[in-house]
GUNU-943798 format. One record per residue (C-alpha): x, y, z. Coordinates in pm, 1 decimal, padded with zeros to 6 digits. Layout:
<pts>
((X; Y; Z)),
...
</pts>
This chain:
<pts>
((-03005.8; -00995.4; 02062.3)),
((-02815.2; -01063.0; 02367.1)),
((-02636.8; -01390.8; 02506.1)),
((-02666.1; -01587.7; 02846.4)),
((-02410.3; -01289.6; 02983.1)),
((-02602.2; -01052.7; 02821.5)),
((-02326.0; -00944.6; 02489.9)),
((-02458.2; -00925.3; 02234.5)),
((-02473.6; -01148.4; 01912.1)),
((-02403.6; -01146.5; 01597.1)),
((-02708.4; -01105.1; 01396.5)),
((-02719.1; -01020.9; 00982.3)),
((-03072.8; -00872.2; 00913.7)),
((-03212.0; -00873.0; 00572.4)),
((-03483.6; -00709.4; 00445.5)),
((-03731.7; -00863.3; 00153.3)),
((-03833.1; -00702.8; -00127.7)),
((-04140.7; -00751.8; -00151.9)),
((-04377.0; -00527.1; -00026.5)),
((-04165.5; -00280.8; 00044.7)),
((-04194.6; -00073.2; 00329.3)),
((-04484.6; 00159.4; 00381.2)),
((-04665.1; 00418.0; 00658.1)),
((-04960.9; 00246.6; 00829.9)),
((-05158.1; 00539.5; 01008.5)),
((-05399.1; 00409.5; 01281.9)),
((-05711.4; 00522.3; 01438.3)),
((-05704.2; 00524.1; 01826.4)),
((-05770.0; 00172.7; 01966.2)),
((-05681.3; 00003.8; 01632.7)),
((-05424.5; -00225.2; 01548.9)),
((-05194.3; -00404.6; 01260.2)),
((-04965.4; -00702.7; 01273.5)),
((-04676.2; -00771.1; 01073.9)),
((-04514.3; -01121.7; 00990.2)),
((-04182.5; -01225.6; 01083.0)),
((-03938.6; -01526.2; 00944.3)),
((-03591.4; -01614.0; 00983.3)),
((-03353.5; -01927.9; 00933.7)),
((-03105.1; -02062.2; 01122.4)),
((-02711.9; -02082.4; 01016.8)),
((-02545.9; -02359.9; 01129.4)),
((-02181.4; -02177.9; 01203.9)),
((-01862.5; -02334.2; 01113.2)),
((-01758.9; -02466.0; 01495.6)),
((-02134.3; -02607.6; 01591.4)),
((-02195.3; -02966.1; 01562.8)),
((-02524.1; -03111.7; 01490.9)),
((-02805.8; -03158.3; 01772.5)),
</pts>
């Protein structure tokens, strides 16, 4: 992820246990999705809204 001036930010990924990762093999012209979630961390020097 990159800021307004295009540095980059600090991010922290972690991965959930459950299902663990796995090979998907597609066909030509098929397709999969995956789902995506994350929270937000208020840091120390933000105030609120």
């Amino acid at each position: 992820m990159l800021d307004a001036a295009r540095e980059p930010l600090p991010t922290h990924q972690v991965r959930e246990p459950f299902p663990a990762p796995h090979l998907v093999l597609l066909q030509p012209g098929a397709s999969a999705y995956s789902r995506l979630h994350w929270s937000v961390v208020q840091a120390g020097d933000e105030g609120d809204p």
